[in-house]
C-alpha positions in Angstrom: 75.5 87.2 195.9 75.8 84.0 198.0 79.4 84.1 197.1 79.4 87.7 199.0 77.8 86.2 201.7 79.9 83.6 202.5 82.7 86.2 202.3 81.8 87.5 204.4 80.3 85.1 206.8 84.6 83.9 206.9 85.8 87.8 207.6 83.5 87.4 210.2 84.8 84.4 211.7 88.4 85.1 211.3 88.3 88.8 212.7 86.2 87.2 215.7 89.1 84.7 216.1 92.0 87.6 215.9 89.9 90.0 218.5 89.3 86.9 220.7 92.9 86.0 220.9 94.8 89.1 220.8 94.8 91.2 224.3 93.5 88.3 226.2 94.6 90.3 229.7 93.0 94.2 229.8 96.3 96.4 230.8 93.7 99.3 232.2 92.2 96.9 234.6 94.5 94.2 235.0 92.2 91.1 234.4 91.3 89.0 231.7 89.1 90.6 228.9 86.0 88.8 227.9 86.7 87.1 224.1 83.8 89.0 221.6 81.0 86.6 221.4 79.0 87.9 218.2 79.1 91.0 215.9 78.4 93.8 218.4 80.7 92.6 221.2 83.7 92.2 218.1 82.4 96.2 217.0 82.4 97.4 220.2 86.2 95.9 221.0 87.1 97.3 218.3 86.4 100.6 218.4 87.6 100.9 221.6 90.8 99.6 220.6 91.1 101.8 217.8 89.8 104.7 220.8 92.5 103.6 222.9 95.1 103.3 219.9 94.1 107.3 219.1 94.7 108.0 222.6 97.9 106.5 223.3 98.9 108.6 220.1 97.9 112.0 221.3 99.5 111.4 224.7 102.8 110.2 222.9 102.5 113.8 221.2 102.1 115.7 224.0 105.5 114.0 225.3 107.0 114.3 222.6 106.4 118.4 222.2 107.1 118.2 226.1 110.4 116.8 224.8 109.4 113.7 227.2 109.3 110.9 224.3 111.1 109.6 222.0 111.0 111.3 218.4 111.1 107.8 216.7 108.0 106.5 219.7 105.8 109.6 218.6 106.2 108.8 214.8 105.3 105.0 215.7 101.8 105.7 217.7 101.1 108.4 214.6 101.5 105.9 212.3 99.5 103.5 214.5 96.8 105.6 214.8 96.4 106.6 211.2 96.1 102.9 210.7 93.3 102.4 212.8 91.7 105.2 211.4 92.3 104.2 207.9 90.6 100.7 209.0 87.7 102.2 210.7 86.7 104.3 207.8 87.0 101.4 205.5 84.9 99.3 208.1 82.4 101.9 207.6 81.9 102.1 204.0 81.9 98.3 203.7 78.9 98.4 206.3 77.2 101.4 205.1 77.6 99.2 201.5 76.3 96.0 202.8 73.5 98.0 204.2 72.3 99.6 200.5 72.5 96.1 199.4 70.4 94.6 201.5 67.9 97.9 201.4 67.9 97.7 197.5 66.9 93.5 198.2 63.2 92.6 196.8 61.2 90.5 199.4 
C-alpha cells in the first residue's frame, strides 16, 4: 500500500513537471501560460489540452472532407486525438480506482 502511494506520489510529480514545461506560451492568447501548481490546476490543463487536441482534430476533418487539408495531416490529428482519449479514459479508471480504495480504507 505505501508502495502505491509513493507511486504515485512520483507520477504526480513527474506529470506536474511535463505539464509545467511543455506549452510554456498559450498560442490562443499569445502570453505565457501559468505552470499547474497542485492536482487540480495539472487536471484542469489537461483536459483542456486533450479538449483542444479533440478540436484541432475535428476541424482538421472538416478540411479535410472540404478537400482543404492534407490527407496525411487529418490522419495525424485522428490519431492524436484518439491518444488523448485513450489517456483520459485510463486517467479515469485509475482515479475512480484510487477512490474505491481509499472508500474501502478502515479508520
Amino acid at each position: 500500500m505505501i508502495n502505491d502511494i509513493s507511486s504515485a506520489m512520483n507520477a504526480y510529480q513527474q506529470a506536474l513537471g511535463r505539464i509545467s514545461n511543455v506549452g510554456q506560451l498559450d498560442a490562443s492568447k499569445g502570453v505565457a501560460a501559468k505552470p499547474a501548481t497542485d492536482f487540480g490546476s495539472m487536471v484542469k490543463t489537461a483536459i483542456d489540452s486533450a479538449a483542444e487536441t479533440t478540436k484541432h482534430a475535428e476541424n482538421m476533418t472538416i478540411a479535410g472532407i472540404a478537400g482543404k487539408a492534407d490527407f496525411q495531416d487529418v490522419v495525424m490529428a485522428i490519431s492524436n486525438a484518439e491518444h488523448t482519449l485513450n489517456t483520459v479514459v485510463s486517467f479515469r479508471d485509475t482515479a475512480i480506482k484510487a477512490y474505491k480504495e481509499i472508500l474501502q480504507m478502515t479508520i
